[in-house]
N, C-alpha and C positions, 0 to 999 in steps of 0.2 A: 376805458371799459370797452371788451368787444361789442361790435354791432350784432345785432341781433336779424338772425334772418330763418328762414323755414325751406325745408328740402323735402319732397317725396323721395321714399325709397323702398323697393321693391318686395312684393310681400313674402314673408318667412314663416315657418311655425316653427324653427330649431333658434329659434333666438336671435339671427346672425348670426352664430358660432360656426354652422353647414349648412348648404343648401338643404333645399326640403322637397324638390321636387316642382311642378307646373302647376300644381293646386293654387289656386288664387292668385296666379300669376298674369299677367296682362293681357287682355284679348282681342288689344291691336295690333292688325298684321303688321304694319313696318316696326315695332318694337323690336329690342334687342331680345327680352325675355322672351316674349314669344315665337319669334324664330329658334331661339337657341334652348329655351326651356328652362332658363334660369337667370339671375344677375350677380353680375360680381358684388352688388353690394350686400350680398346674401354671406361673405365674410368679414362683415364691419368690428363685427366684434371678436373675431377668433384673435386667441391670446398668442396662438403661435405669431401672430405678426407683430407683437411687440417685437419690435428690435432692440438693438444693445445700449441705444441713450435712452430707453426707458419708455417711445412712445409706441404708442400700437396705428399702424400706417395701413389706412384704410381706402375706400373708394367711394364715394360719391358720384351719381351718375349728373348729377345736378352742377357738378364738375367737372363734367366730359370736356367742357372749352373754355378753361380757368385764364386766359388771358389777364382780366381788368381784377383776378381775383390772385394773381399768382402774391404767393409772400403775407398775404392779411390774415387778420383774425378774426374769427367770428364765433359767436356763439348759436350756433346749427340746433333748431328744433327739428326733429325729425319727425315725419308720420307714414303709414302707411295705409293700402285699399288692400284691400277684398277683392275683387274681381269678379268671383263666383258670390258674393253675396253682398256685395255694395259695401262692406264695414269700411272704416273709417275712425282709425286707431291713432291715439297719440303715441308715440315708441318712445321719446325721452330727450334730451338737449343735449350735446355734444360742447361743453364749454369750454374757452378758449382753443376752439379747434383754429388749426393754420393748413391754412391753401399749400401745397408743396411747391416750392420753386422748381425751375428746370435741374437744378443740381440735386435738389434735393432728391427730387423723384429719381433722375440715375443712380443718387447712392442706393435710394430706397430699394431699386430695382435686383441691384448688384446684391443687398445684404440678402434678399430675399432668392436667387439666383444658390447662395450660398447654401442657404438650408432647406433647399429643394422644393422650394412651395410650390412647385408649375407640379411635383408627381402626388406632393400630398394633395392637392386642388383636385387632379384627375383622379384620385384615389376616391374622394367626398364625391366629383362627380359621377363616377362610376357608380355608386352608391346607391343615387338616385335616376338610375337609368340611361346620364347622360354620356358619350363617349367621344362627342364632335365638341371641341372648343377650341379657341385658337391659343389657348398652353400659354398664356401670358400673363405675368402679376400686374395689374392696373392700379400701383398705389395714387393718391394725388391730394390727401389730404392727411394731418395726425394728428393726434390727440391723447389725452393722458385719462388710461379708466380711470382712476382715482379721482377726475374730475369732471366723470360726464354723468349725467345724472339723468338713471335709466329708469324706465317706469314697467318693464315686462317682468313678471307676463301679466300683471294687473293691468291691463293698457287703461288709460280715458277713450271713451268713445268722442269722436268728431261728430258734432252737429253736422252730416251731409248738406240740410237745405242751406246752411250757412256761406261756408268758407268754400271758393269758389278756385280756381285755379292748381287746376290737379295736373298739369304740366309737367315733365322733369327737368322743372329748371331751378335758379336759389331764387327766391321770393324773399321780398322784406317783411317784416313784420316778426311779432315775438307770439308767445304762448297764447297771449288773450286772445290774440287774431283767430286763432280757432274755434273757441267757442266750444272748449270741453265739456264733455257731461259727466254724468256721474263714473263710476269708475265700472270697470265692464262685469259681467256676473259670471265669472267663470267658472262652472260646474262638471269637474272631473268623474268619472267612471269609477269604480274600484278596481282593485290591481287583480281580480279574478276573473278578466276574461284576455284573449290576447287582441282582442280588437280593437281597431283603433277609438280615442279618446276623443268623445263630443265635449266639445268646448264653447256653451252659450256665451255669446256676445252682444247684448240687448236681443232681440228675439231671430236675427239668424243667427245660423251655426257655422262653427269649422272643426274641419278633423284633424287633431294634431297624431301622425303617429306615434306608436307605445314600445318606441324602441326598446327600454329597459326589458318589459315584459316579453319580448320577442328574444332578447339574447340570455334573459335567465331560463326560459323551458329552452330554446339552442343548446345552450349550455348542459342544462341537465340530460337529456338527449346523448348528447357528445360524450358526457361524465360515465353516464351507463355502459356504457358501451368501449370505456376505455379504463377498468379497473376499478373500478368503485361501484359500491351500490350502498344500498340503502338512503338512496338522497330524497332530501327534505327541503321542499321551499318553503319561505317564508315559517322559517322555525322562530317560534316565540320563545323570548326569552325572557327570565325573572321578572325583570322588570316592564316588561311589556314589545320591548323593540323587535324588529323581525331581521333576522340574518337572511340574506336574500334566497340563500342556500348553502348547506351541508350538505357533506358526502363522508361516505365512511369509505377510506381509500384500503383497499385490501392486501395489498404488497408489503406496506409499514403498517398494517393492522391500525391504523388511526384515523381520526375526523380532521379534515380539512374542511374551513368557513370559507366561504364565496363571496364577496361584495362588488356586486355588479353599480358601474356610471355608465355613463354614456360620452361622456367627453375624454378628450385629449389625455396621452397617458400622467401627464403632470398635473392636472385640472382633476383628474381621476383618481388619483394616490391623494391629493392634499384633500376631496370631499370625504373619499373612504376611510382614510385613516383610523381618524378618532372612533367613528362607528364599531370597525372591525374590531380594535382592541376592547371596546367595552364590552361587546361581543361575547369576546374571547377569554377576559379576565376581571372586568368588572362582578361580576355574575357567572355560574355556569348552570347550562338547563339540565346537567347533569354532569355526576364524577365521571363517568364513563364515556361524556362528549366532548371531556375538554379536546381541542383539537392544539395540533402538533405543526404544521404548517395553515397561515393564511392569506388569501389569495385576495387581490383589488385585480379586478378584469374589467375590461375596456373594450370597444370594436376598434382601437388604434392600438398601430405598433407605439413601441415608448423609443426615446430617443441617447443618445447616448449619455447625456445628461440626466435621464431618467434613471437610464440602468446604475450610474455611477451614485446617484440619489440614494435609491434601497439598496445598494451595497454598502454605504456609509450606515444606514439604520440599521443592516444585519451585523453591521463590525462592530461596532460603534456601543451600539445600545440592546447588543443580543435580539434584536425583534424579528420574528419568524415571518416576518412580511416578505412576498413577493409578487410581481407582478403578471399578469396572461393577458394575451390579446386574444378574442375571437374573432376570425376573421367569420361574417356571413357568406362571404363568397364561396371559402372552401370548407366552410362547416365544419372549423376544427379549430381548437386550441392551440396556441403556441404560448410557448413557455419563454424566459428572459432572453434566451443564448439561441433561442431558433431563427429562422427567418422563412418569409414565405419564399 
């Protein structure tokens, strides 16, 4: 049985999937995040680092000096602070996670060397303002998502006067040690404004922002203005569901469906899929809307494995699926075959 031990890790509101910015990030000077304005382990859970034996090769700051740790197992509860507002969050257990060996981490480095994560990193961090970092993959621990056992974004609140040693270093002790409370009361906004989203956490707040809602009016914005009109967000359909957005494309005199994520273009195609076809052919909210192409758009390029992905389901299975990236940088859409 792994040991069981406990790690801080640096606060997030994208999940770990992308940074989020300096918001609730640590507000001691000699800190890494506070000088730099973020942490690597603000990518613990993005799936691009799954590598090829299947685990997803992450970072722990709590493992900056894995010496007495290198090669072991353990089962890593993780939590995180607030900064701006004291919270004190449980994030979830990372089970049978392994320390990375000296070998390990070179391969790690190399595999990740290969599929360019030092320009997709700077691309996330550009995102959030940041431009200065030192371009390097910090793996040094892995783990299997299939066996880590996540709690976001319902977090437990950490009893503060409790559990003592907010350090970044690995602490023993398992889940109880914390002294969780009830689970947090998080109360979202409606999708009718573009502001950012208040998100109660026992009686302080945080702001997560409303990505989605910022690149569907982008998006529509961009649509206007490049052959289509008559576009519709949040179009109800038969059954109740909302297509992010239509547009009625003027060239092929047809309606094009829009289904906006927010993640990774592979993470993006496997949420939207089911959605857009039901969308699309479950139901229509009219003879005259069925649409003729439909679109899963993303703020990431797709990968070559992406593109070869929905060319199989357009060959394969006749499905009018394709994919768009919008970049917010240059406030335009690109299509499968383009590139910035």
């Amino acid at each position: 049985m792994a040991i069981e031990k406990i790690a801080r890790i640096c606060w997030n509101t994208n999940n770990w999937h992308r940074p989020s910015g300096s918001e609730g990030k640590s507000k001691t000077k000699q800190s890494y995040e506070k000088k730099q304005g973020f942490g690597h382990e603000e990518w613990l859970f993005d799936e691009r680092m799954i590598l090829k034996d299947g685990y997803l090769y992450g970072y722990l700051q709590a493992l900056l000096e894995p010496k007495c740790h290198k090669g072991k197992v353990y089962d890593i509860h993780l939590f995180t602070i607030n900064s701006d507002t004291g919270d004190r969050l449980y994030v979830g257990c990372l089970r049978e996670a392994e320390v990375l060996t000296d070998e390990q981490r070179s391969w790690a480095k190399e595999e990740c060397s290969k599929r360019g994560m030092q320009n997709l990193m700077s691309e996330d961090l550009r995102a959030v303002g940041i431009t200065n970092w030192d371009g390097k993959v910090h793996p040094n621990v892995r783990f299997k998502m299939d066996q880590a056992e996540l709690e976001y974004p319902m977090h437990h609140v950490i009893d503060k006067d409790h559990f003592s040693g907010w350090r970044y270093n690995l602490m023993d002790g398992g889940k109880e040690r914390l002294n969780l409370c009830a689970v947090a009361d998080v109360q979202v906004e409606t999708r009718q404004s573009t502001d950012a989203i208040t998100c109660s956490i026992s009686s302080p707040v945080y702001i997560k922002e409303q990505r989605h809602k910022e690149l569907q009016i982008a998006l529509e914005g961009y649509l206007r203005q490049n052959g289509y009109s008559n576009t519709d967000l949040e179009a109800v359909t038969p059954l109740g569901g909302r297509i992010d957005l239509r547009a009625y494309h003027i060239a092929s005199k047809s309606w094009h469906y829009f289904e906006i994520k927010v993640y990774d273009a592979r993470q993006s195609i496997r949420e939207a899929l089911g959605q857009i076809l039901e969308y699309a052919h479950y139901t229509l909210i009219s003879k005259d809307s069925k649409p003729s192409k439909l679109f899963i758009v993303g703020p990431e390029a797709p990968t070559d494995l992406d593109l070869k992905y929905l060319g199989r389901l357009r060959r394969n299975y006749k499905l009018p699926i394709h994919y768009a990236y919008f970049s917010f940088k240059d406030k335009k859409l690109y299509g499968e075959t383009e590139t910035k």
